[in-house]
N, C-alpha and C positions, 0 to 999 in steps of 0.2 A: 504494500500500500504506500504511497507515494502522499508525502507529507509538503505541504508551500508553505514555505518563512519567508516573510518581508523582513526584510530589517533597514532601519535608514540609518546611517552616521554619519557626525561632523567629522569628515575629514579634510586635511590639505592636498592627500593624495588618494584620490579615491582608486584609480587604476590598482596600486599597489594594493591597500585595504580590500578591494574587490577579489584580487587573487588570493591574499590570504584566504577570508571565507569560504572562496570556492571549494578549496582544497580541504578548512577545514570543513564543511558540512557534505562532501561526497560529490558536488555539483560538477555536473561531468557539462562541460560544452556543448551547444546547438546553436547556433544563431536562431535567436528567435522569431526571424521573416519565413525560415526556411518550411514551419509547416503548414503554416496561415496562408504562404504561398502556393503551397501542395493544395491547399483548400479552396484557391480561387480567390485572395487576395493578392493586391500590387503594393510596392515598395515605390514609395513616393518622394522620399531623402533621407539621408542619413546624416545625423551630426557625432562629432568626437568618436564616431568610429563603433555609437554603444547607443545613442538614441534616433530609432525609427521613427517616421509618421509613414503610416501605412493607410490603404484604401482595402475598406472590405470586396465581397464581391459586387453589390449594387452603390459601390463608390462611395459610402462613406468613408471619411476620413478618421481615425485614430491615432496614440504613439505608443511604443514597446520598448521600452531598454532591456538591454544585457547586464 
């Protein structure tokens, strides 16, 4: 069974903070367009290389970070 934790922190370095966690909580890599994409959504832009705005399939607009 597959568990979702949010967590938000103050950091200066969020990249580096962000790997840490990964690794501590098991969180294995996927770009998160890649199955929304499979679903029939479009990628709209990408900022900092970690935040999406995406278009559903009837072209709404949303955003997804990594």
């Amino acid at each position: 069974m597959a568990i979702r934790i949010e967590l938000t922190f103050d950091t200066r370095d969020a990249v580096s903070l962000a790997e840490f966690w990964k690794v501590a909580l098991g969180y294995e890599d996927e770009p998160p367009p890649a199955p929304l994409v499979a679903a029939g959504g479009s990628v709209q832009a990408t900022f900092d290389g970690h935040h999406v705005v995406m278009a559903g399939p009837e072209g709404n607009e949303f955003c997804v970070a990594a």
